[in-house]
RODO-2510 file (C-alpha; in nm, 4 decimals, decimal comma):
residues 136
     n   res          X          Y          Z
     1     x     6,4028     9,3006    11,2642
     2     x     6,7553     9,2196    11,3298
     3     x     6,9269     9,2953    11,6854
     4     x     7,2534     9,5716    11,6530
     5     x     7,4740     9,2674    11,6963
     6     x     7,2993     9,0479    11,3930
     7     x     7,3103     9,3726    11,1879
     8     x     7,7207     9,3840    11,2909
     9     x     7,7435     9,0456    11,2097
    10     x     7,5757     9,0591    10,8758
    11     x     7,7753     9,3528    10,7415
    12     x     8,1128     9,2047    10,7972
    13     x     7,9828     8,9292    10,5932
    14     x     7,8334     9,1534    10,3344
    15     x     8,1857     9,3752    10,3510
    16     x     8,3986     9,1006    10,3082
    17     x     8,1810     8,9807     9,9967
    18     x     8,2256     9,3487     9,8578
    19     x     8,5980     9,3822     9,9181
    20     x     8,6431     9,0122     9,7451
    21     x     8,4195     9,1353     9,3906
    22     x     8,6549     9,4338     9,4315
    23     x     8,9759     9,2500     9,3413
    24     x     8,7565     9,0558     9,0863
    25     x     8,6815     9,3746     8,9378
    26     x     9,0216     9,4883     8,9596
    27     x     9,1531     9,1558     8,8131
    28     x     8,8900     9,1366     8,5244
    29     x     8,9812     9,5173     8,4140
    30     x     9,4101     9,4518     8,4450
    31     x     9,3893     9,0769     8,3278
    32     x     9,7011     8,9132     8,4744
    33     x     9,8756     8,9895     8,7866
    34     x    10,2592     8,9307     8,8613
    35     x    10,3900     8,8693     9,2391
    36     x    10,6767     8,6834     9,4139
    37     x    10,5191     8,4260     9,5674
    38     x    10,2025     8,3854     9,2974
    39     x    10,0552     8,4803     8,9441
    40     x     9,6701     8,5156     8,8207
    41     x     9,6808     8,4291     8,4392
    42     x     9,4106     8,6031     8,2582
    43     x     9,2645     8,3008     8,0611
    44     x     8,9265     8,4646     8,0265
    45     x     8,7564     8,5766     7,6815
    46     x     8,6369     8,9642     7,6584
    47     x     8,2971     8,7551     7,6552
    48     x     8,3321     8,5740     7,9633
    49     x     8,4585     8,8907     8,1555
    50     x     8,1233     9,1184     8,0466
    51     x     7,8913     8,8175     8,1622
    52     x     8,0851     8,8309     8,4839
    53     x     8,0700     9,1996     8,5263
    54     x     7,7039     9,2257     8,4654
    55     x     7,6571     8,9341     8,7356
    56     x     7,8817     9,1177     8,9844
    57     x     7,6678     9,4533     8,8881
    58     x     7,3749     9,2709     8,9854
    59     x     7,5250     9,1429     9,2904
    60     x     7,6790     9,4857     9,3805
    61     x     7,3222     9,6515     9,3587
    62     x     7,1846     9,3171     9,6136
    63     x     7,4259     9,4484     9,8692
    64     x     7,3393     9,8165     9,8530
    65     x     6,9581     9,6868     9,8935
    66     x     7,0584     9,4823    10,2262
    67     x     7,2386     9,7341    10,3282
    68     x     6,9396     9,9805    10,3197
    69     x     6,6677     9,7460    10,3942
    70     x     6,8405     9,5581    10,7073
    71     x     6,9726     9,9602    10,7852
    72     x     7,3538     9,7954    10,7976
    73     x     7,5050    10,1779    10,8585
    74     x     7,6519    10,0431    11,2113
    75     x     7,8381     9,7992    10,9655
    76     x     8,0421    10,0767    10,8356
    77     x     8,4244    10,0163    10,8835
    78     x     8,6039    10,2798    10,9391
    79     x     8,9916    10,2183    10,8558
    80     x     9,2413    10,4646    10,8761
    81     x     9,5677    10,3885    10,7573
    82     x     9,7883    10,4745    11,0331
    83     x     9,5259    10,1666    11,1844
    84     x     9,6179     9,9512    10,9362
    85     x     9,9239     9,9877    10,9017
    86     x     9,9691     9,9259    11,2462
    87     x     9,7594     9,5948    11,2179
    88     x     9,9365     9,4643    10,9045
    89     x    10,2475     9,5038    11,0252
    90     x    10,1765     9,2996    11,3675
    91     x     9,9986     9,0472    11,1396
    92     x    10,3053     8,9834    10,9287
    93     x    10,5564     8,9648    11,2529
    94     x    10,3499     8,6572    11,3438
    95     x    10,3547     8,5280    10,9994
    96     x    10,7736     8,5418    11,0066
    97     x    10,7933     8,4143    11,3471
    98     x    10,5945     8,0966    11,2352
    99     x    10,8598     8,1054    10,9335
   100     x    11,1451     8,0397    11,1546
   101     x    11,3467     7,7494    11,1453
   102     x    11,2779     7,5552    11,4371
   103     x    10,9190     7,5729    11,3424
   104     x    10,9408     7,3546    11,0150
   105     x    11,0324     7,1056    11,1972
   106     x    10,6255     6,9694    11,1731
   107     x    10,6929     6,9510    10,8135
   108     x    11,0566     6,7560    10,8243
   109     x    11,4181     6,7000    10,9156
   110     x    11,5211     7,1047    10,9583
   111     x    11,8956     7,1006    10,7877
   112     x    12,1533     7,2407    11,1055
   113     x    12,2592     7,5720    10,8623
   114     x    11,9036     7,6571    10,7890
   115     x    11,8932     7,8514    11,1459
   116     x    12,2055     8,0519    11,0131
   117     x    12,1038     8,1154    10,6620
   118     x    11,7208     8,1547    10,7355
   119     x    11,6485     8,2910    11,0792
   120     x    11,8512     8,6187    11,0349
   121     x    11,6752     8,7509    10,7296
   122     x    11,3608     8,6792    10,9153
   123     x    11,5234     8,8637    11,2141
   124     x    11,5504     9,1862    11,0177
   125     x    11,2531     9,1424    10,8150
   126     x    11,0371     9,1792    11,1901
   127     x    11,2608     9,4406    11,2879
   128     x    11,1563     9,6258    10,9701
   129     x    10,8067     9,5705    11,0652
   130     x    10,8114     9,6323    11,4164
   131     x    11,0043    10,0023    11,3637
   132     x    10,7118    10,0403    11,0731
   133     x    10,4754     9,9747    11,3391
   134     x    10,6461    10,2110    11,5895
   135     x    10,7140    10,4867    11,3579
   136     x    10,3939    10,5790    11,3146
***
């Protein structure tokens, strides 16, 4: 019914839709969730967080039947860590290099000490990166 390609295409969709409920799940069973940069209150009643678990239950049981019926095994990832470790860390160089100081210039008037105070830590922040990358 579906090409190898359309199958492909449909389990990446499917995966990412698992991996998001995942970090629901995860969220729902810890409740809040402290970082640097952002916070998830947990402003949800016991109530509210069954009703959503039984609706992601369903939905976790819809997947399993698409992936069976639409045979979605080529859909598989496969991840090793070494892999994505590799990938992350490449990700997040490009992430710090569009962090740099000339680069905010799109979104102002870039203060002259910002390339002195800013641009280093960035500096060693890819270098951390890039010998994580390499070390492996």
């Amino acid at each position: 019914m579906l090409t190898l390609d359309q199958k492909r295409s449909l389990g990446i969709r499917l995966g990412i839709m698992e991996e998001e409920m995942n970090t629901l799940r995860s969220l729902l069973r810890g409740g809040s969730e402290e970082k640097l940069f952002s916070r998830v209150t947990d402003d949800l009643t016991e109530r509210e967080k069954l009703l959503l678990g039984e609706k992601m239950e369903r939905l976790t049981a819809y997947l399993a039947d698409l992936k069976n019926s639409f045979d979605l095994r080529h859909s598989r990832k496969e991840i090793t860590l070494r892999g994505l470790v590799k990938a992350i860390a490449l990700y997040l160089i490009v992430q710090l290099e569009e962090a740099r100081s000339f680069r905010l210039k799109g979104y102002g008037e870039v203060a002259p000490s910002l390339s002195e105070t800013l641009d280093p830590i960035l500096k060693e922040m890819t270098s951390l990166l890039q010998q994580m990358e390499s070390m492996i």
